[in-house]
N, C-alpha and C positions, 0 to 999 in steps of 0.2 A: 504494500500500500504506500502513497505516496505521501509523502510530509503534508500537502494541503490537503487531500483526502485524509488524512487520519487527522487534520487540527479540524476539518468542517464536522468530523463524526466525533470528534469529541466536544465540539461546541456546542451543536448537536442534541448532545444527551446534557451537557451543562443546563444548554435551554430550558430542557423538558423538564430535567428536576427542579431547576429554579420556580417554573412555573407551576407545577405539581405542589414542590414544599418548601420553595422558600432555600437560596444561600446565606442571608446575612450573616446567620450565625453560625456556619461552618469552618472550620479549619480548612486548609488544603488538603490534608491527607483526610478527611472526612469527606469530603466534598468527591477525591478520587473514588473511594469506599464506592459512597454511593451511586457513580456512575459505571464501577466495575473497569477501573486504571488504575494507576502511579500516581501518585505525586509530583515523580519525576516527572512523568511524562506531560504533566500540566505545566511542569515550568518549564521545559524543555518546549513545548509550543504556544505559551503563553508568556513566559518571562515571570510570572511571579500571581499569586491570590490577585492582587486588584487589576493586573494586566485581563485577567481570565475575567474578574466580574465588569472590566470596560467592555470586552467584548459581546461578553450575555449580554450586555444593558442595548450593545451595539446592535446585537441580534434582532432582540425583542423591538427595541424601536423601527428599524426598518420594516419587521412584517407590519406594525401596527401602523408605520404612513402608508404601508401599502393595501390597509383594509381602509382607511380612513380615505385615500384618492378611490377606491372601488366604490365609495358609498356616493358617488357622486357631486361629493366636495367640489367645487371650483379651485384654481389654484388664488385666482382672488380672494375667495372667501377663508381660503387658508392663512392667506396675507391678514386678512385685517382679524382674525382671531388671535395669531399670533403677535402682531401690532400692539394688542389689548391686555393679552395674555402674560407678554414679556416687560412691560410696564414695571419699571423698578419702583412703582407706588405700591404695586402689590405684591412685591415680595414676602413681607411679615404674612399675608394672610395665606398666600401659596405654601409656604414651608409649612404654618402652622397646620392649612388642612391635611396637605401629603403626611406630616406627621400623625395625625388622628388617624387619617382614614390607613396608614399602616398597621396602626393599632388595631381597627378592627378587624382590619382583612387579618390577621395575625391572631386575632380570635380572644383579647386580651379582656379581661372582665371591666365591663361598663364601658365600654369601647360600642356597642352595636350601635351601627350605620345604617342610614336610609337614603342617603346621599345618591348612589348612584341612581334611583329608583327614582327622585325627585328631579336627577335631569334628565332623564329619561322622558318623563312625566311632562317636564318643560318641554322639552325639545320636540315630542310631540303635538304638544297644544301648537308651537309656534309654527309649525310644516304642515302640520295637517296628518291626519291616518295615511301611513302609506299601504 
């Protein structure tokens, strides 16, 4: 197998578990564990733990601009979300939510969210039933 096929199939399963159960709190050598490697072999095509979780995070974001342009987004309408969204006014309250809503998805007591369910909700009303 070739060096970039064996780093895509072990990014791969990095993915799946991140997504499944969460890396933040794994070690390297836990993290190999659970996808059935090394260690070595993660720093060997990764360079190091945070090399491997820039990559996941790399992953993850690509397929999700790529559901989010499938959804019929404009690349306009991407702009001005983004515009809005990257606003260093709202920083405190961006960190603050990602913070929460971690906690809940993490399943932390008195943590439960309804959050995604209310833009949902939103997002609805304002497009109309599709």
């Amino acid at each position: 197998m070739r060096t970039s096929q064996a780093r895509e199939r072990l990014l791969a399963a990095a993915v799946h578990h991140a997504l499944e159960s969460g890396i933040a709190d794994l070690s390297l050598r836990q993290l190999a564990a659970a996808i059935g490697t090394s260690h070595r072999m993660l720093i060997y095509h990764f360079g190091s733990r945070e090399g491997l979780l820039v990559a996941v995070t790399q992953a993850v974001e690509e397929q999700q601009r790529a559901a989010l342009m499938e959804s019929g987004l404009t690349p306009e309408d991407a702009r001005r979300s983004w515009e809005r969204f990257s606003d260093p006014a709202l920083w405190p309250q961006e960190r603050l939510f990602f913070e929460l809503y971690a906690y809940a998805l993490l399943g932390r007591p008195g943590t439960r969210c309804n959050g995604p369910r209310r833009w949902v909700e939103t997002c609805r009303m304002e497009v109309g039933p599709g």
